[in-house]
C-alpha positions as CSV (number, residue, x, y, z in Angstrom):
1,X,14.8,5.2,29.5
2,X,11.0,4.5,28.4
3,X,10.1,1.2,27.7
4,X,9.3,1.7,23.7
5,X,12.5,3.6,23.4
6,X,14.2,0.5,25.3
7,X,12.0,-2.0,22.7
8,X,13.0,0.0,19.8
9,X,16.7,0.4,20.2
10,X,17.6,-2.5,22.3
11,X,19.6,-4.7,19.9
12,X,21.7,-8.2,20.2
13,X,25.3,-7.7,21.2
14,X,28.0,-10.1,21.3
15,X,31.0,-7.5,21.4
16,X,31.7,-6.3,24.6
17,X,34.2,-3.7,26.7
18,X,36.6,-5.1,28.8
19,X,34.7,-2.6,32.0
20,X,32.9,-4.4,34.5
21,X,29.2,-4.1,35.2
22,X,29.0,-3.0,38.9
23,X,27.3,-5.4,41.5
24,X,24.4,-3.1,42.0
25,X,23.3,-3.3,38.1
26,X,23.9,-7.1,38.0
27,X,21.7,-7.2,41.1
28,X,19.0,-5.1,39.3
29,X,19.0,-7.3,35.8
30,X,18.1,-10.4,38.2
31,X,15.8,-8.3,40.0
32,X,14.0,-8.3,36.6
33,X,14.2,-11.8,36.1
34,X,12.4,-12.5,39.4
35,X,9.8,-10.0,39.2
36,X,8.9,-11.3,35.6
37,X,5.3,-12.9,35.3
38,X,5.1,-16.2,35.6
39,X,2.0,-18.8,34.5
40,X,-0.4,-19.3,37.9
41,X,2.9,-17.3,39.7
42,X,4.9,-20.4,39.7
43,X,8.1,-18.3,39.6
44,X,9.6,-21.7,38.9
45,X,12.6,-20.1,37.1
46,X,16.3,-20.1,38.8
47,X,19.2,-18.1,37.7
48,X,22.8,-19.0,37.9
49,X,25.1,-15.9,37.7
50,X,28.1,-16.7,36.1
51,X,31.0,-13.7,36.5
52,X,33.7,-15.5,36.8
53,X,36.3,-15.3,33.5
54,X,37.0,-19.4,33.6
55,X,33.5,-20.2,34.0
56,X,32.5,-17.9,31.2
57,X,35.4,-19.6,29.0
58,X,34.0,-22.9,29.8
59,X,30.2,-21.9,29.2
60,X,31.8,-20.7,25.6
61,X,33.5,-24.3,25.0
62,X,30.5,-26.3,25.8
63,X,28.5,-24.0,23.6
64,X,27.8,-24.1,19.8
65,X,26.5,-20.9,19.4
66,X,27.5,-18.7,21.9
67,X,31.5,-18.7,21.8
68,X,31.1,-15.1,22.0
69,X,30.2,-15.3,26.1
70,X,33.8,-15.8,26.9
71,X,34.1,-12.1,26.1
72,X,31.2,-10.8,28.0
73,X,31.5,-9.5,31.2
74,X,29.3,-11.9,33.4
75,X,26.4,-14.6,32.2
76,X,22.9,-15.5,33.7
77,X,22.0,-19.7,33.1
78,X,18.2,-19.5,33.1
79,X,16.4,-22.7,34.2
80,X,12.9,-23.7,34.3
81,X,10.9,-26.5,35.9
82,X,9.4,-28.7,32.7
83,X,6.8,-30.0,35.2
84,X,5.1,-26.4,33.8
85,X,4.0,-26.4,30.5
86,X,4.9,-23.1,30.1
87,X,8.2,-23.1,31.4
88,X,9.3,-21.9,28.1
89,X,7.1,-18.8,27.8
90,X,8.1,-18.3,31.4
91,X,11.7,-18.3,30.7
92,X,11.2,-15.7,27.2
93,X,9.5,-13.4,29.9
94,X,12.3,-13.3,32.9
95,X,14.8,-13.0,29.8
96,X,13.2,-10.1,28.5
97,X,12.8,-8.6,31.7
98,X,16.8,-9.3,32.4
99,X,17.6,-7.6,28.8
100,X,15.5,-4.8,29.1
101,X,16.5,-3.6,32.6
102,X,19.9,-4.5,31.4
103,X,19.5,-2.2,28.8
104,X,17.8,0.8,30.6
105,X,21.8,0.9,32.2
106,X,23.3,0.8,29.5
107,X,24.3,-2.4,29.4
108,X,24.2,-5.2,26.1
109,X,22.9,-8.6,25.6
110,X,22.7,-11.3,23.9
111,X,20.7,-15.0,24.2
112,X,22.2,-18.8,23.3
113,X,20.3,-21.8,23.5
114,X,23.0,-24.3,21.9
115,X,25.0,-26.0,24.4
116,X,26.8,-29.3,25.5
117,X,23.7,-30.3,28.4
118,X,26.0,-33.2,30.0
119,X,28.8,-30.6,30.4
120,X,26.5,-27.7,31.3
121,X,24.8,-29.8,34.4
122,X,27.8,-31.2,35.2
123,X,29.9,-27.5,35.9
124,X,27.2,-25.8,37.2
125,X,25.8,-28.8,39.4
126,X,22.3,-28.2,37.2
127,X,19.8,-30.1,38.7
128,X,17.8,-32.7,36.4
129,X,14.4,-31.3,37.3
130,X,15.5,-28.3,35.8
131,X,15.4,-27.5,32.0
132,X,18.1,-25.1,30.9
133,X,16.1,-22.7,29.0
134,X,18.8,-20.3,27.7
135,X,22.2,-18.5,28.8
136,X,22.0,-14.7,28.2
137,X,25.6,-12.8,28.2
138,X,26.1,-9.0,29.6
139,X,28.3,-6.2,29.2
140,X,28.5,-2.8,27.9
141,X,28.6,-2.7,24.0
142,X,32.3,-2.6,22.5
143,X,30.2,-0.4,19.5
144,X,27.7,2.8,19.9
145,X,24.6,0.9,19.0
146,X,22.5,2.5,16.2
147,X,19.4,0.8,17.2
148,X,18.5,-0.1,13.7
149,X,16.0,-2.6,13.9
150,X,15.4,-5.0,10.2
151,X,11.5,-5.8,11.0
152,X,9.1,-6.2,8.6
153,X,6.4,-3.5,8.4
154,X,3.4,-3.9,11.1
155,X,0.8,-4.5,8.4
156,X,3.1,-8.1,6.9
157,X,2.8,-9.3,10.7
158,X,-0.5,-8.2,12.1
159,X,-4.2,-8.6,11.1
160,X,-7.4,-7.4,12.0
161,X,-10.1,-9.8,13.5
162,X,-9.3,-12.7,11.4
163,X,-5.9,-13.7,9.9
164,X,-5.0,-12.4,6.1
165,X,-7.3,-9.6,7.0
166,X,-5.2,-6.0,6.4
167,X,-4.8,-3.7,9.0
168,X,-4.0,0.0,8.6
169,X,-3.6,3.0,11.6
């Protein structure tokens, strides 16, 4: 798939197929994650995948916005070292790499960031020098995907040489 057809149609899912993803394409979406760029090539991030049914039942009960994991077909924990100042921007990039490839097989996604930390560390022996930056669920999409997009136009979001100054093309 190109990459703008993959930025334009990729969407959020959170309704999955009961079909597994095979081990080769869950290989691949991490792949992504590590070949992401990273600030000064830290490539501080660390990925837990998480395929197994009760451990993605337990990530959905210590979550407060992700219940919907529990019915995806396998989860990536994505942790960053906060000794980076950047870790955040670090951990948007490997996630967008993970979604994208993801998506290029045909495979959904979808991001959570609200979760019970205590419990979170505790199952999935987190260590504390790590910051849990986000959990990402996978699996093929229960719905076709229309790939409808609601973004405001380009010229509400995008100036030229100074801010408040129109753009056209």
């Amino acid at each position: 798939m190109d990459v703008f057809e993959a930025l334009k149609t990729r969407l959020e899912i959170k309704e999955f197929e009961k079909r597994h993803v095979p081990a080769e394409v869950k290989k691949e979406i991490l792949e992504a994650g590590r070949l992401a760029p990273s600030g000064m090539n830290s490539q501080h991030w660390r990925f837990i995948l998480v395929d197994n049914g009760e451990d993605l039942k337990t990530l959905a009960d210590i979550s407060m916005t992700g219940k919907w994991v529990k019915d995806c077909d396998f989860a990536i924990i994505v942790l960053t070292s906060t000794k980076y100042p950047w870790h955040l921007l670090d951990a948007g990039r490997a996630i967008t790499h993970m979604q994208l490839a993801a998506w290029n097989r045909g495979v959904g996604s979808r991001i959570y960031t609200g979760y019970d930390e205590k419990r979170m560390r505790q199952t999935f022996n987190i260590p504390s020098e790590y910051s849990i930056s986000g959990v990402i669920g996978f699996g093929y999409p229960a719905r076709k995907i229309l790939g409808r997009k609601n973004r405001l136009p380009l010229e509400q979001v995008a100036y030229l040489n100074r801010y408040g100054q129109p753009i056209s093309f």
